[in-house]
C-alpha positions as CSV (number, residue, x, y, z in Angstrom):
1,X,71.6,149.7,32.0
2,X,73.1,150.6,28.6
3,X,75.5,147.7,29.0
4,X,72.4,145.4,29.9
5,X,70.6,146.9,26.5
6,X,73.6,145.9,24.4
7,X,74.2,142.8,25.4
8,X,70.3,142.4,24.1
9,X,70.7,143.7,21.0
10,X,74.3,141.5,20.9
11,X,72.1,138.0,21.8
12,X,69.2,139.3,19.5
13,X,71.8,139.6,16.3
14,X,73.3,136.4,17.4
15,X,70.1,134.4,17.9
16,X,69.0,132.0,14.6
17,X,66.2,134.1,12.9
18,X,64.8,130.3,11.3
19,X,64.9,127.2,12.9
20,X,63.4,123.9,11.4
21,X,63.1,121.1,13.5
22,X,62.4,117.6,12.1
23,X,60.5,118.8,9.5
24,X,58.4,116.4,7.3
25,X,55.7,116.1,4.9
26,X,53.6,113.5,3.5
27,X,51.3,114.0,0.2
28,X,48.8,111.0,0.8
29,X,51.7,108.2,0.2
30,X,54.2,110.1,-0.9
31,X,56.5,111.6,1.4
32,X,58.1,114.7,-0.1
33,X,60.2,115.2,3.1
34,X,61.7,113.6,6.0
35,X,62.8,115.3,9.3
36,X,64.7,118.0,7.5
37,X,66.1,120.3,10.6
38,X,67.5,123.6,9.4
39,X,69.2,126.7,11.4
40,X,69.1,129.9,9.8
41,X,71.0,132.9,10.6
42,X,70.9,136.4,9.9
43,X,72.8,138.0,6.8
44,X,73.3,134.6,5.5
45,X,72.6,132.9,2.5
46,X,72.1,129.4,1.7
47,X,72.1,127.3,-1.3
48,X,69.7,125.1,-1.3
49,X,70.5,122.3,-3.9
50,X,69.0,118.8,-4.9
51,X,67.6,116.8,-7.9
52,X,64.4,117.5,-9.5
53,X,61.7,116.1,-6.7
54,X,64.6,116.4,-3.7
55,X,61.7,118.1,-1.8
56,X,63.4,121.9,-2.2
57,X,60.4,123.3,-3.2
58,X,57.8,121.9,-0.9
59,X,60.5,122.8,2.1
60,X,60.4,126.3,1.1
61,X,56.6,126.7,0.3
62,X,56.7,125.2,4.2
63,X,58.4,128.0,5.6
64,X,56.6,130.8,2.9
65,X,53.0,129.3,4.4
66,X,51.8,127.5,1.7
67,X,51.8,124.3,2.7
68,X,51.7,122.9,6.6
69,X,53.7,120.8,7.5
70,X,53.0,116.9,8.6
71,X,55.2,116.8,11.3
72,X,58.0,118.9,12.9
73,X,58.2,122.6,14.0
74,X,59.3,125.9,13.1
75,X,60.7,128.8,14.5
76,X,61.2,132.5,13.7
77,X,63.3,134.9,16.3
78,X,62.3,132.7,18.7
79,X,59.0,132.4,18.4
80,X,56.9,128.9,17.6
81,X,55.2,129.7,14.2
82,X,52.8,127.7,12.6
83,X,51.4,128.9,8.5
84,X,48.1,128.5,7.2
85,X,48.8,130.8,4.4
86,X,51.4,132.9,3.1
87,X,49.9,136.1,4.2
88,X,50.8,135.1,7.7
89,X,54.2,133.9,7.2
90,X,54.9,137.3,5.7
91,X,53.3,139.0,8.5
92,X,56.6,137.3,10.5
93,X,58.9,138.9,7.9
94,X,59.2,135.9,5.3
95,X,58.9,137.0,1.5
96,X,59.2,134.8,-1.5
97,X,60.5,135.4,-5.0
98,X,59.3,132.5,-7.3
99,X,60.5,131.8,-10.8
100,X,58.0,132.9,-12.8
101,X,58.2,136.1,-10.7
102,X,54.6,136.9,-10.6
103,X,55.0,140.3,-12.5
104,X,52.3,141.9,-15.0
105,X,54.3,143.0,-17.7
106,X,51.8,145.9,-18.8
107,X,52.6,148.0,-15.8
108,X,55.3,149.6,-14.6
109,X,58.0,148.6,-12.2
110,X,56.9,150.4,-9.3
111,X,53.1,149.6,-9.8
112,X,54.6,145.7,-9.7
113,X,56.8,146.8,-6.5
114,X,53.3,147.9,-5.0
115,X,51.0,145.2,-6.1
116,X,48.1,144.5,-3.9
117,X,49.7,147.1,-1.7
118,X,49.4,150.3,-2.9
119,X,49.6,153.3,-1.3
120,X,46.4,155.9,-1.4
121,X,45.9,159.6,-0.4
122,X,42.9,161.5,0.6
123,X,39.9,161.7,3.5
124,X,37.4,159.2,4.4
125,X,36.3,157.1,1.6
126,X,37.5,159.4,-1.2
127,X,41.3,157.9,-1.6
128,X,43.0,157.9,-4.6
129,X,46.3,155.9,-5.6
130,X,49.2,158.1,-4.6
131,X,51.8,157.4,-7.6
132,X,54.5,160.2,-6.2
133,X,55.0,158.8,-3.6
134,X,55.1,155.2,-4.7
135,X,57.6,156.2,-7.7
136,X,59.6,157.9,-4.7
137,X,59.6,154.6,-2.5
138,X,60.1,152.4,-5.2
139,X,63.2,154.6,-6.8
140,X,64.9,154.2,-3.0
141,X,64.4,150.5,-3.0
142,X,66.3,150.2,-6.9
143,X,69.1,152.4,-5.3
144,X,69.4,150.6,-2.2
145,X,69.6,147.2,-4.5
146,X,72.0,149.2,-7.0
147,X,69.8,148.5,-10.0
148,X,69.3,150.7,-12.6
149,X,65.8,150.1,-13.0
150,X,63.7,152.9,-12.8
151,X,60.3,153.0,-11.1
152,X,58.2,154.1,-14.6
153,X,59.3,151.2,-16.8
154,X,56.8,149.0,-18.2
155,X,58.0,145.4,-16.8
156,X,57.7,144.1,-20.7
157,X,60.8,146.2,-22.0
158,X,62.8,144.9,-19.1
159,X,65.8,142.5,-19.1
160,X,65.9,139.2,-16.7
161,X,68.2,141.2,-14.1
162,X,66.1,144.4,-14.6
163,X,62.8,141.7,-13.3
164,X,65.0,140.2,-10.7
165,X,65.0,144.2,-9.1
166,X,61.2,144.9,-9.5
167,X,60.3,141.0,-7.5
168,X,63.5,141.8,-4.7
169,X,62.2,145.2,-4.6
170,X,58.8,144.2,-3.5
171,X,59.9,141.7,-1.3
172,X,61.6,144.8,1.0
173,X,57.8,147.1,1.3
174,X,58.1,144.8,4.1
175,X,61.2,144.6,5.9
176,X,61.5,141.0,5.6
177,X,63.6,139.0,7.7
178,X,63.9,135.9,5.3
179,X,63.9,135.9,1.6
180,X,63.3,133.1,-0.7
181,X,64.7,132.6,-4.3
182,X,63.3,130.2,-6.5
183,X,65.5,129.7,-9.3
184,X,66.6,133.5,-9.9
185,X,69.5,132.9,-12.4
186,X,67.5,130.3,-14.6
187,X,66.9,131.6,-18.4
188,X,68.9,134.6,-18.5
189,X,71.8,136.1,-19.7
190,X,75.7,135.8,-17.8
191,X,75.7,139.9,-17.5
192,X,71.7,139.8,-16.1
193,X,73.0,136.4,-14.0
194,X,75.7,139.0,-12.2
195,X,73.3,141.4,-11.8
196,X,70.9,139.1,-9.9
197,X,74.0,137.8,-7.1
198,X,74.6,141.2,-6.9
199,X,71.0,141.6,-5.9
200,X,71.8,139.0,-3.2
201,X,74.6,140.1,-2.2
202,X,73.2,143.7,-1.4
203,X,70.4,141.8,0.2
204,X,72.8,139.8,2.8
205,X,74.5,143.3,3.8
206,X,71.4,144.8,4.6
207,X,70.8,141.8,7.3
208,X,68.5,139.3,5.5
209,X,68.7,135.5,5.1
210,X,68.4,134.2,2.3
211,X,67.6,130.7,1.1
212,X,68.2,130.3,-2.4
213,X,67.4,127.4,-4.8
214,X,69.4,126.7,-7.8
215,X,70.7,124.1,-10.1
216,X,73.7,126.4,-11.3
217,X,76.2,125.4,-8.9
218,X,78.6,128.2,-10.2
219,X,75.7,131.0,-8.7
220,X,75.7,129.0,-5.4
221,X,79.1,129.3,-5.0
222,X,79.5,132.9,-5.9
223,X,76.9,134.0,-2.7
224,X,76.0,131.5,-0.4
225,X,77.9,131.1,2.8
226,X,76.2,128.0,3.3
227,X,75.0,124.5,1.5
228,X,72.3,122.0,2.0
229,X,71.2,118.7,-0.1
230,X,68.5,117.5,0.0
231,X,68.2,114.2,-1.5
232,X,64.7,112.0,-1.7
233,X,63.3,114.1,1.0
234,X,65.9,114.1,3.4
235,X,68.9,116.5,4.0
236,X,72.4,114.9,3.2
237,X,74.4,118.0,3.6
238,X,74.9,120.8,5.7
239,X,78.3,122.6,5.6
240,X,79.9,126.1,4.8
241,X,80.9,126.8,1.1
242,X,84.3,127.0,1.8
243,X,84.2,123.4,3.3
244,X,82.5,121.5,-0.1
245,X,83.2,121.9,-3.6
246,X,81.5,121.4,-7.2
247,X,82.2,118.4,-7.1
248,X,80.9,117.0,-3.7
249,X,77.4,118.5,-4.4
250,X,76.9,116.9,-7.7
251,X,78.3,113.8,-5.6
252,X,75.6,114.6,-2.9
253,X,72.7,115.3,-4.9
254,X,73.4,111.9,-7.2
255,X,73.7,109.3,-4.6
256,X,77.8,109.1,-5.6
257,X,78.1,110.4,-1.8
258,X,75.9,109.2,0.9
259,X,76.4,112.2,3.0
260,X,79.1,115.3,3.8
């Protein structure tokens, strides 16, 4: 019976936690993408790479719920999942870090880590915000990430890494099982850069995917395990890091090479 219950847990860890299957999508004439298929596994990250209006963005809001797609199908831990708005894609264990961040910088890092999900204390209707214990949480998840960032920081005195923390940080209130980075590296510093694929590196250890969208090839190739292309809506590359180069991505995303 053990035996039986470990094999389980064996196939379950094993098992793609995202699958994308033909997806497209079509903004009245435009077609942003065009049966892009995807598999996903766990403690993996991707690098998701292509020219401005390659259709990286509108795949991604896809799978975070924003947008539905026109054709195609997606699946998480095996399960047929269709999004009519980001709160139910994170109720199945997707979270999304965009490149503005979404952060109000007059309050403090673990008041942004609890945003719209605050924690209260009390009886009945008479609930108050419980700040211990939200400091406390949010102070576990800035040690778990290795950040130095400390829960009563305004957000305004922070660095770009220090940011980074506070947006991953919230991202894990909910256990996620995908995370998505929109452009986490852009406009900062090299020493708050290697902070953030730190960030995502601790991330991948602690068992999430992660797709992450970048045009600094050097980031990509620091952390992802994997790389795909898109190019005009359509995928042109899907490969391991250790199989492409620099070189053949800037190849891929121009046109120079039809597909790897």
């Amino acid at each position: 019976m053990a035996a039986q219950a470990l094999d389980t847990t064996s196939e379950r860890a094993a098992a793609p936690v995202l699958e994308l299957k033909g997806i497209s999508k079509n903004f009245g004439a435009i077609q942003a993408l065009q049966e892009v298929s995807l598999t996903m596994g766990r403690a993996e990250v991707v690098g998701l790479m292509g020219d401005n209006g390659a259709g990286k963005s509108t795949l991604v809001k896809i799978i975070a719920g924003n947008f539905a797609p026109s054709a195609g199908t997606m699946i998480i831990d095996g399960e047929e999942v269709h999004f009519n708005k980001p709160i139910e894609a994170r109720e199945h264990g997707v979270e999304i870090v965009y490149q503005d961040l979404a952060l109000c910088d007059n309050l403090s890092a673990a008041a942004n880590v609890f945003l719209s999900r605050e924690i209260r204390k009390g009886i009945g209707p008479f609930k108050v915000l419980d700040y211990s214990t939200m400091y406390k949480r949010a102070a576990e998840l800035f040690k778990e990430l290795k950040s130095e960032t400390r829960p009563r920081d305004l957000v305004k005195q922070m660095s770009g890494g220090q940011r980074q923390a506070v947006a991953i940080a919230r991202t894990r209130l909910s256990d996620p099982k995908i995370v998505l980075m929109d452009e986490p590296t852009a406009a900062i510093s090299v020493r708050q850069v290697a902070e953030v694929l730190n960030l995502i590196r601790h991330m991948r250890d602690q068992g999430d995917a992660v797709i992450l969208i970048s045009h600094r090839m050097p980031d990509v190739f620091a952390v992802a395990d994997r790389i795909v292309v898109l190019r005009r809506g359509r995928k042109v590359a899907d490969k391991p890091i250790t199989e492409s180069s620099p070189e053949e991505v800037t190849g891929l995303i121009t046109g120079a090479i039809e597909t790897a």
